[in-house]
MARBA-3410 file (N, C-alpha, C, O; in Angstrom, 1 decimal):
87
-12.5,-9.8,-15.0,-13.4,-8.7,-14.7,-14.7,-9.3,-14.5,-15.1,-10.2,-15.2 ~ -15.6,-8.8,-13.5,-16.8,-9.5,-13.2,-17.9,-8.2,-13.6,-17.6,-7.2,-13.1 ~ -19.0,-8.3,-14.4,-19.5,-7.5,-14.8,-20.8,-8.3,-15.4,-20.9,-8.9,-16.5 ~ -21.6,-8.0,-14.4,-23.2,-8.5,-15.1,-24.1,-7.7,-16.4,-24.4,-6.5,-16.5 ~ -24.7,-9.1,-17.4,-25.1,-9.1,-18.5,-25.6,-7.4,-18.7,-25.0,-6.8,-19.6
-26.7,-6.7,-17.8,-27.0,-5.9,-17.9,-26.7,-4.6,-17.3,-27.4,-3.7,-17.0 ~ -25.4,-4.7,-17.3,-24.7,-3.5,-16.8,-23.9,-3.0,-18.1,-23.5,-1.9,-18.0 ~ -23.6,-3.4,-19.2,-22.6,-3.1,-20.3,-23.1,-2.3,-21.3,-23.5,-2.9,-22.3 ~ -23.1,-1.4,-21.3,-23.6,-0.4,-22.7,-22.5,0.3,-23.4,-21.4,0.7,-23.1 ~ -23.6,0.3,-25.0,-22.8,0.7,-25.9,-23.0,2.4,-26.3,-24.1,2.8,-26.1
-22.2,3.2,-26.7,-22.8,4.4,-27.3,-23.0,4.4,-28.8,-23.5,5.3,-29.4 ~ -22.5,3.3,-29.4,-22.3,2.8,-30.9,-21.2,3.3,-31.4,-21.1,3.1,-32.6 ~ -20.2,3.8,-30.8,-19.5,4.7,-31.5,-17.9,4.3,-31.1,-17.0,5.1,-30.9 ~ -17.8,2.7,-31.0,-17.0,2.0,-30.8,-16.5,2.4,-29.3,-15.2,2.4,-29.3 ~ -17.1,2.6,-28.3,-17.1,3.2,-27.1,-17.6,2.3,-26.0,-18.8,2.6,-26.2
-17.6,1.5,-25.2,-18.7,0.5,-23.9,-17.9,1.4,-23.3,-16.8,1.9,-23.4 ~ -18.9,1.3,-22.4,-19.2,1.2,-20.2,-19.1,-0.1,-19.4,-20.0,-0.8,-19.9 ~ -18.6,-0.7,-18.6,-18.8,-1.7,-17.9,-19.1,-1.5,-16.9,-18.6,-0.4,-16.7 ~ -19.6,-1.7,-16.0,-19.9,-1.5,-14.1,-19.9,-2.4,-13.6,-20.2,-3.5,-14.1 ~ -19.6,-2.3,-12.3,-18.5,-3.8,-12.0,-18.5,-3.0,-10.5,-18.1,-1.9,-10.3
-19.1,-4.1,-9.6,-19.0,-3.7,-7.8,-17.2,-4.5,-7.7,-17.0,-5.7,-7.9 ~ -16.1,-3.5,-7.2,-15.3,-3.7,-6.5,-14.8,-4.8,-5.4,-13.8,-5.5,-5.2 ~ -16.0,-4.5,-4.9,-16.1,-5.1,-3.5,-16.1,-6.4,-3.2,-16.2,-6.9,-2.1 ~ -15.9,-6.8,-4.0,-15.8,-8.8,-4.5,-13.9,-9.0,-4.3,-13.4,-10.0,-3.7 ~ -13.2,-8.0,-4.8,-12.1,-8.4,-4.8,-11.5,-7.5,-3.7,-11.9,-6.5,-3.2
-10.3,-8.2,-3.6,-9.4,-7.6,-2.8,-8.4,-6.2,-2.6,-7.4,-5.9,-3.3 ~ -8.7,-5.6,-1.7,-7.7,-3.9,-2.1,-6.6,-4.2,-2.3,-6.0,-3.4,-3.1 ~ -5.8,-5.5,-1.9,-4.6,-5.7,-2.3,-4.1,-6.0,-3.8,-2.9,-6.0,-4.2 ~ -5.3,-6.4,-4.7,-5.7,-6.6,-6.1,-4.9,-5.9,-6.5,-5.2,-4.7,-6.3 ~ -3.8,-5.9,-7.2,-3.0,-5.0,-8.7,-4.1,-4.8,-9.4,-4.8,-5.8,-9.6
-4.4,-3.7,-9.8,-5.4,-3.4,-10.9,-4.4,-2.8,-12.1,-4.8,-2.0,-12.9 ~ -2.9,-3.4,-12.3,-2.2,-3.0,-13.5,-2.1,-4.2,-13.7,-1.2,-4.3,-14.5 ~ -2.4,-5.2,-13.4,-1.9,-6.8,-14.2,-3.5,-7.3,-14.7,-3.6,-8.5,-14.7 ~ -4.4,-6.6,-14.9,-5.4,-7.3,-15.5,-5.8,-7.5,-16.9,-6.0,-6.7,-17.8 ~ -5.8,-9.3,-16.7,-5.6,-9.8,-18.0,-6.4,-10.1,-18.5,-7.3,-10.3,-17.8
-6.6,-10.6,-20.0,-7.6,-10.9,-21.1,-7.4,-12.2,-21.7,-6.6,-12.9,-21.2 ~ -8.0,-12.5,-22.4,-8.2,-13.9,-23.7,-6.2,-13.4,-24.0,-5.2,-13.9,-23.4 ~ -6.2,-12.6,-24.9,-4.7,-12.5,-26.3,-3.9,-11.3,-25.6,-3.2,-10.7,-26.4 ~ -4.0,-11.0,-24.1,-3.3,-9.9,-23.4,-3.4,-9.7,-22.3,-4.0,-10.5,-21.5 ~ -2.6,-8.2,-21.8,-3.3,-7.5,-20.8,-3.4,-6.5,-20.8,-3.1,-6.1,-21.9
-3.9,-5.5,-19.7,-4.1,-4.6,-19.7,-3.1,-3.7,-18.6,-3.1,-3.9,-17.4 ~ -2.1,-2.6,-19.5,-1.4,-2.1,-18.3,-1.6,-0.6,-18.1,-1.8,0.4,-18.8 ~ -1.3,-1.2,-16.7,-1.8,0.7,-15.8,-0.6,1.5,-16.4,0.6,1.2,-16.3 ~ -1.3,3.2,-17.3,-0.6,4.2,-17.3,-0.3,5.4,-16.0,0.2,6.6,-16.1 ~ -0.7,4.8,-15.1,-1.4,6.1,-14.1,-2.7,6.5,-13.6,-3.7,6.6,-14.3
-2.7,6.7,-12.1,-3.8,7.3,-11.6,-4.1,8.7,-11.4,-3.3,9.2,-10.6 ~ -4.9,9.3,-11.7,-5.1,10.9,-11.6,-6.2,11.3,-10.5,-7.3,10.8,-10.7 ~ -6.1,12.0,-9.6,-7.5,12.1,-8.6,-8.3,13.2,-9.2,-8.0,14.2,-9.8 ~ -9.3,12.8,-8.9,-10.5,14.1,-9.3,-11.0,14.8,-7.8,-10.7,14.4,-6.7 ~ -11.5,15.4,-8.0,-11.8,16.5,-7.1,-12.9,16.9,-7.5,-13.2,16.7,-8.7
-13.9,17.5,-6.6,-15.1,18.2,-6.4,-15.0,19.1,-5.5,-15.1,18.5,-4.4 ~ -14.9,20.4,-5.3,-14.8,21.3,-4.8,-13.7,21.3,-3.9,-13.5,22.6,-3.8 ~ -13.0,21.0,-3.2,-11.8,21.1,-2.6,-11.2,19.7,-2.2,-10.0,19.4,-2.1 ~ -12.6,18.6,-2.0,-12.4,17.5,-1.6,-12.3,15.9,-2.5,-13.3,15.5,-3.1 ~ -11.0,15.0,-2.7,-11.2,14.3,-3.2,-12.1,13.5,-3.4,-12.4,12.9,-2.4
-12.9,13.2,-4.9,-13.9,12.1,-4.6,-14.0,11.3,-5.6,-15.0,10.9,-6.0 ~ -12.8,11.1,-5.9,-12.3,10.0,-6.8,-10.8,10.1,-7.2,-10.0,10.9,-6.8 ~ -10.5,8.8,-8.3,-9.6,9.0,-9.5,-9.6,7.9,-10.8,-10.1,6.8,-10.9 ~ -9.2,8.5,-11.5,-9.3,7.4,-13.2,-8.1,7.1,-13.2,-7.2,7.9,-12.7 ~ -7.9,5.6,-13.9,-6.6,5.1,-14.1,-6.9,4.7,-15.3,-7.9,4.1,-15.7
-5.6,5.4,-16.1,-5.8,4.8,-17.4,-5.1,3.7,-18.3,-4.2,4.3,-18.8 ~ -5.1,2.6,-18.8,-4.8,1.3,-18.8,-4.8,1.0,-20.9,-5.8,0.9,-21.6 ~ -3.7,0.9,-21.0,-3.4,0.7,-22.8,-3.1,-1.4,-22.4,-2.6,-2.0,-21.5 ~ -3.9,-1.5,-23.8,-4.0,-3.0,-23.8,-2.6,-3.4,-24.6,-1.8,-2.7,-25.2 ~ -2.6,-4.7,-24.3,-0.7,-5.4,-24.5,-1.1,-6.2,-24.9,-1.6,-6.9,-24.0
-1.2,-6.9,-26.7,-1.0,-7.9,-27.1,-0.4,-9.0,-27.0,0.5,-9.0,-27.7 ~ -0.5,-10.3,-26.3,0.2,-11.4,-26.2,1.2,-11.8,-27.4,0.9,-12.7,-28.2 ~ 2.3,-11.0,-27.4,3.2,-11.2,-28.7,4.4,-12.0,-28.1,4.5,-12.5,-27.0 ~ 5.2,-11.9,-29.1,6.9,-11.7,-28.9,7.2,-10.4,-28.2,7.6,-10.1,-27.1 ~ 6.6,-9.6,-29.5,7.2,-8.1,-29.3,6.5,-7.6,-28.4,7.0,-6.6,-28.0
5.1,-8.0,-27.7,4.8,-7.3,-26.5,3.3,-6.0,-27.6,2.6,-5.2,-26.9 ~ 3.3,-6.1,-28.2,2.7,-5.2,-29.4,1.2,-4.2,-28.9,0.1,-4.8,-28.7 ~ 1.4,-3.0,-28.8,0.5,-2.0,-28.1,-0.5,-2.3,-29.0,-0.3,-2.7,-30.1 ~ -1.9,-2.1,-28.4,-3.2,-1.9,-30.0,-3.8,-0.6,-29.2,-3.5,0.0,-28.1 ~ -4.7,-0.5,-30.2,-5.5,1.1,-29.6,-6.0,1.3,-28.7,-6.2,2.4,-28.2
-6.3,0.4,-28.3,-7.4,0.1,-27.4,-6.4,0.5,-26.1,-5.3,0.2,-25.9 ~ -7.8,1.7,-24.9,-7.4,2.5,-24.2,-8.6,1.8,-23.4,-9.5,1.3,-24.0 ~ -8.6,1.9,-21.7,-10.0,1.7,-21.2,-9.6,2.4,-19.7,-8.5,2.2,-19.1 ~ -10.6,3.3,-19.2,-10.4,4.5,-18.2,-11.3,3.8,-17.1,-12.5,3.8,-17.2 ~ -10.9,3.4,-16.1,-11.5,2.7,-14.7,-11.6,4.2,-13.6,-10.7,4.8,-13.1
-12.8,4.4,-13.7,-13.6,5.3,-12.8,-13.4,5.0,-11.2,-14.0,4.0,-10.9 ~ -12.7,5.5,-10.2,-13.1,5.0,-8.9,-13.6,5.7,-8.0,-13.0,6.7,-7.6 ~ -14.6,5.4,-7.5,-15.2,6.9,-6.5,-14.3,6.4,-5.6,-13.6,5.3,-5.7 ~ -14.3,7.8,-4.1,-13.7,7.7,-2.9,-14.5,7.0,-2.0,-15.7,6.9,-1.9 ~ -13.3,6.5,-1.1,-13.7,5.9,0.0,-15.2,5.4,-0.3,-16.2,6.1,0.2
-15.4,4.1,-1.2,-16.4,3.2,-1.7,-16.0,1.6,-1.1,-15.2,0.9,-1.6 ~ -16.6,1.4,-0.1,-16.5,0.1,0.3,-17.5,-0.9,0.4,-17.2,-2.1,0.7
END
């Protein structure tokens, strides 16, 4: 994930934001194989949003995967924002 120093905020409330320009990587990019230090992160689904009749986005929502044996779920949830047609 590429995400500069001062884009990352906290709400304190065991909650971050990241922001992160797209546009570096590839559309062909799996955004369900992205991985960490002790895991990864896998895609549960994309949902489109809408604004008034017209799509202008969707969230994908992605449960983190322990590097185990057993594969082992943790709580950890993180919701990737995508606006439309953003290039």
């Amino acid at each position: 994930m590429c995400y500069s120093e001062g884009l990352q905020v906290s709400r304190g409330d065991n909650t971050w934001y990241f922001f992160y320009d797209r546009s570096h990587n590839t559309e062909s990019a799996s955004w369900a194989k992205q991985t960490a230090s002790k895991g990864a992160w896998k895609s549960q689904g994309e949902k489109s949003i809408y604004g008034l009749a017209n799509r202008i986005g969707s969230k994908t929502s992605l449960d983190f995967i322990e590097e185990t044996s057993e594969g082992r779920k943790i709580e950890w949830v993180m919701e990737q924002y995508h606006q439309a047609n953003s290039k």
